[in-house]
N, C-alpha and C positions, 0 to 999 in steps of 0.2 A: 974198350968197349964195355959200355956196362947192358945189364938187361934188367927192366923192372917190370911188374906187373901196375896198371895202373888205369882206375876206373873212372869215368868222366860221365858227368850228367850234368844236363842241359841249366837245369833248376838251379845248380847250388852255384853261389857267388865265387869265384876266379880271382879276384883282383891279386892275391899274393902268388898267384901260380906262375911258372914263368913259359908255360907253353899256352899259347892263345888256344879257347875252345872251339873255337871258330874252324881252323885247318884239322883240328881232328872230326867236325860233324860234314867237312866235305866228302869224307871218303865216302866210298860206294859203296849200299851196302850189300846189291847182287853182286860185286866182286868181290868176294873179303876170301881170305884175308885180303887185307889193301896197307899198301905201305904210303906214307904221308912225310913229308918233308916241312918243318917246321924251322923258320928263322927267330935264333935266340938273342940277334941282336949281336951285344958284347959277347955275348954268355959262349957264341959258336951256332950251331945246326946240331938238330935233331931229329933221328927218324924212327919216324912212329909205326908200327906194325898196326892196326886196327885187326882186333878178330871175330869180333861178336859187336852185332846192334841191341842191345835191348828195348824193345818200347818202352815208353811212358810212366813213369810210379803212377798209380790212381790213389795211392797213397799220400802223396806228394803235398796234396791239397788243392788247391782251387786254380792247378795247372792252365784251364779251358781260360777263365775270366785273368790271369797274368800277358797269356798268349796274346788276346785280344787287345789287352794294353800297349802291351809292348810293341805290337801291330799299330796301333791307335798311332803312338808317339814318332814312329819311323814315316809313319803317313803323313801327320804336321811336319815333322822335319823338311819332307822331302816338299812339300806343298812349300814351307817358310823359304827353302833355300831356291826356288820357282822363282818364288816371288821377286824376292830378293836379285837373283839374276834377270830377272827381268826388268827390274827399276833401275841397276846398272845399265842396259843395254840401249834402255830410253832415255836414259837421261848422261848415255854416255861417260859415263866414270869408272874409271880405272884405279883401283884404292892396290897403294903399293904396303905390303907389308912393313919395311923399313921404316917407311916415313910418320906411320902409323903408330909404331913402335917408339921410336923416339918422339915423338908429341907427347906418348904415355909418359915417358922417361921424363919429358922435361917440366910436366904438368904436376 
């Protein structure tokens, strides 16, 4: 069992961490402390204690106008992949991973 202290914000880039940010900003923050279960894949499970939310850096920088983006782009996403299931649905096709996959392979 080990125990570490370990501070997580929203803003700073993740990609080399191996606990997703995501299961840690579920916890609740009227219930805290709040313990959070995290899958590491290979690596095993991890549980996270949450004790303290802090708000927002104002610091940070131009937090307001990121947020808005990042909103922006989940919004087309969600709009593209609409679409997208809906021209499958009209035009009845079913696109099987495999075969799609090996066309790459063979092209």
């Amino acid at each position: 069992l080990y125990q570490l202290s370990y501070s997580h914000r929203r803003a700073r880039n993740y990609s080399g961490r191996r606990v997703r940010p995501s299961r840690i900003d579920g916890a609740d923050p009227k219930a805290l402390p709040a313990t959070v279960g995290v899958d590491l894949g290979e690596q095993g499970y991890a549980v996270l204690r949450v004790v303290k939310v802090l708000p927002r850096d104002p610091a940070a920088g131009d937090g307001e106008a990121a947020l808005r983006a990042q909103y922006a782009r989940a919004w087309a996403n969600a709009e593209a992949l609409a679409y997208y299931d809906d021209l499958k649905r009209r035009y009845k096709v079913k696109i099987t991973v495999p075969a799609v996959a090996a066309s790459a392979a063979a092209g």
